[in-house]
Structures are given as structure tokens and as C-alpha cells.
N, C-alpha and C positions, 0 to 999 in steps of 0.2 A: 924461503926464498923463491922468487919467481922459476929459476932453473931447476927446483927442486922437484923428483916422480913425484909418481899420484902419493895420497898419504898409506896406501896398500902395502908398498914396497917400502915406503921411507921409514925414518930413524919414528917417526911419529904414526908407527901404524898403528898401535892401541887407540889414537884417536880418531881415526879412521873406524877401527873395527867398533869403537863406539857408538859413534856418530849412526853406523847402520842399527846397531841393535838397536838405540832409540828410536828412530823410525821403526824397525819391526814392532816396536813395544807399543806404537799408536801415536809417538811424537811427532806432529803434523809440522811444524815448525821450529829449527835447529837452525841455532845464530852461534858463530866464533867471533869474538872479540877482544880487542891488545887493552890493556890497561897500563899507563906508565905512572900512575900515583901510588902504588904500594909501597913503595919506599926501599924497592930493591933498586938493583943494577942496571935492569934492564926491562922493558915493557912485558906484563903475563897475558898469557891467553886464556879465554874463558868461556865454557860453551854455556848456552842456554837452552831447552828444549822446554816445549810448548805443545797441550795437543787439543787446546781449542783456537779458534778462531779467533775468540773474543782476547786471549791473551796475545795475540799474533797481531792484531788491530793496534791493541794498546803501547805494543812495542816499536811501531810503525809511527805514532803520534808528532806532532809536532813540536820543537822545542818550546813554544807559550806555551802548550796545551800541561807538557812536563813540567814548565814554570807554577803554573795554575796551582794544579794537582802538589805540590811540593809546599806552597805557600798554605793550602787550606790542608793537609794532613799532617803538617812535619811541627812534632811541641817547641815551643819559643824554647829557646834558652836566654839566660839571666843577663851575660855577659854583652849581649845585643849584636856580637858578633854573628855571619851565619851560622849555622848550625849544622849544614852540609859543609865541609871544606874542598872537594874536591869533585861535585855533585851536582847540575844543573841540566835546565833542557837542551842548551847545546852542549854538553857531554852524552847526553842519551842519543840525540840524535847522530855522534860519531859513532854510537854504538851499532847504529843499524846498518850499513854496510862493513863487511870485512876487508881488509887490507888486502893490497892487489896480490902480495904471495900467496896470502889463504887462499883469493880466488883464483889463482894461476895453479896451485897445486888440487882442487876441488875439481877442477874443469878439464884436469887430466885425467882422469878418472874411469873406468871404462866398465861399462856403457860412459858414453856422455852424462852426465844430469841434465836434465832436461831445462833447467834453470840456463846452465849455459847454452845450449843449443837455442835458446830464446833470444839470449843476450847476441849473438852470432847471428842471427837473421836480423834483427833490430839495426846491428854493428851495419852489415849488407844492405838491408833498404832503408837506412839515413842513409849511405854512401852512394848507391843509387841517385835519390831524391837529389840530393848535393850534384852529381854529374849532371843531371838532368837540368837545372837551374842556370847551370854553367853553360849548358849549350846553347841555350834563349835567348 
């Protein structure tokens, strides 16, 4: 939840204390993501870690590009039904940003991550730019 501490203190600090070890392990790139198709209760969370580039890219792609890739690797089935049921480029591409809790409790975090202190200057000079326009 958005009001919730950093994940150091919370109910969820083993994934917190995770999330660093991967990094120290060399994981350049660490995604969380809600999935609500498993067929429980309630949406699961999933991390992903990454420690090249090139799988960092490919996770950034565009839903066509996802579409593509999915059409020329994934074997036909007989039924002509798809074959993914719950699985397309626009699903991955919900995959690439985390839900504003995740980033509300990540951004609490202390040091800052510097992911968010980027987003924070960005937030500032759009809001800048925006005043400045206003004034014209």
C-alpha cells in the first residue's frame, strides 16, 4: 500500500533484503510485478532480475515487438484456439512499470534510489516548464 515504510521495516522485508542481495550478486536490472491471472484470490507479486543489458532491453520492448516474437516462437496448437491464454504484448508491457505501492514503498527507502530521485527532478522540471508556459 502506498502508506506503507520502506520494505526494510515492513511485513515484507525479506523482499527487500532480497532485492539488495541481487544487486550485490551483479543483477543490473530488478523488475516487481502484480499478476492477477493465477487463478487465486487475489493479484501475486513477482520479481525478475537481470544482469545484462541486452535482457534489460528486451524487457522494455514494445507490445508488437512482444506480439512478433510470440507468433514466430510459440508451437501452433491443434484446437486453433491461442495458445497463450492469459499472455500477449500488452500484458508484458503492464509488466514494465510496478504498481504505484511498489513504487511508493521502494522510494521510501533510505538512501533515496536514485531511480527515484530522477523521477523527482523530472516531476519538478515538467512542473517548472508547465508554470513557465502559464505565464506567456
Amino acid at each position: 500500500y502506498i502508506s506503507s515504510p520502506p520494505e526494510n521495516v515492513a511485513l515484507n522485508a525479506k523482499r527487500g533484503i532480497l532485492t539488495q542481495i541481487l544487486s550485490r550478486a551483479g543483477f543490473k536490472s530488478i523488475h516487481i510485478f502484480e499478476e492477477s491471472h493465477c487463478g487465486f484470490h487475489a493479484p501475486w507479486s513477482f520479481l525478475v532480475a537481470m544482469k545484462s543489458e541486452v535482457s534489460r532491453k528486451r524487457w522494455y520492448r514494445l507490445g508488437a515487438e512482444v506480439d512478433i516474437d510470440i507468433h514466430r516462437r510459440i508451437l501452433r496448437n491443434h484446437s486453433g484456439k491461442p495458445a497463450l491464454k492469459h499472455f500477449d504484448g500488452a500484458m508484458m508491457t503492464s509488466y514494465q512499470l510496478p504498481s504505484k505501492a511498489f513504487e511508493s514503498v521502494y522510494c521510501k527507502a533510505t538512501p533515496t534510489p536514485e531511480s527515484c530521485v530522477e523521477v523527482t527532478m523530472d516531476s519538478n522540471n515538467s512542473n517548472k516548464n508547465n508554470e513557465e508556459e502559464e505565464e506567456e
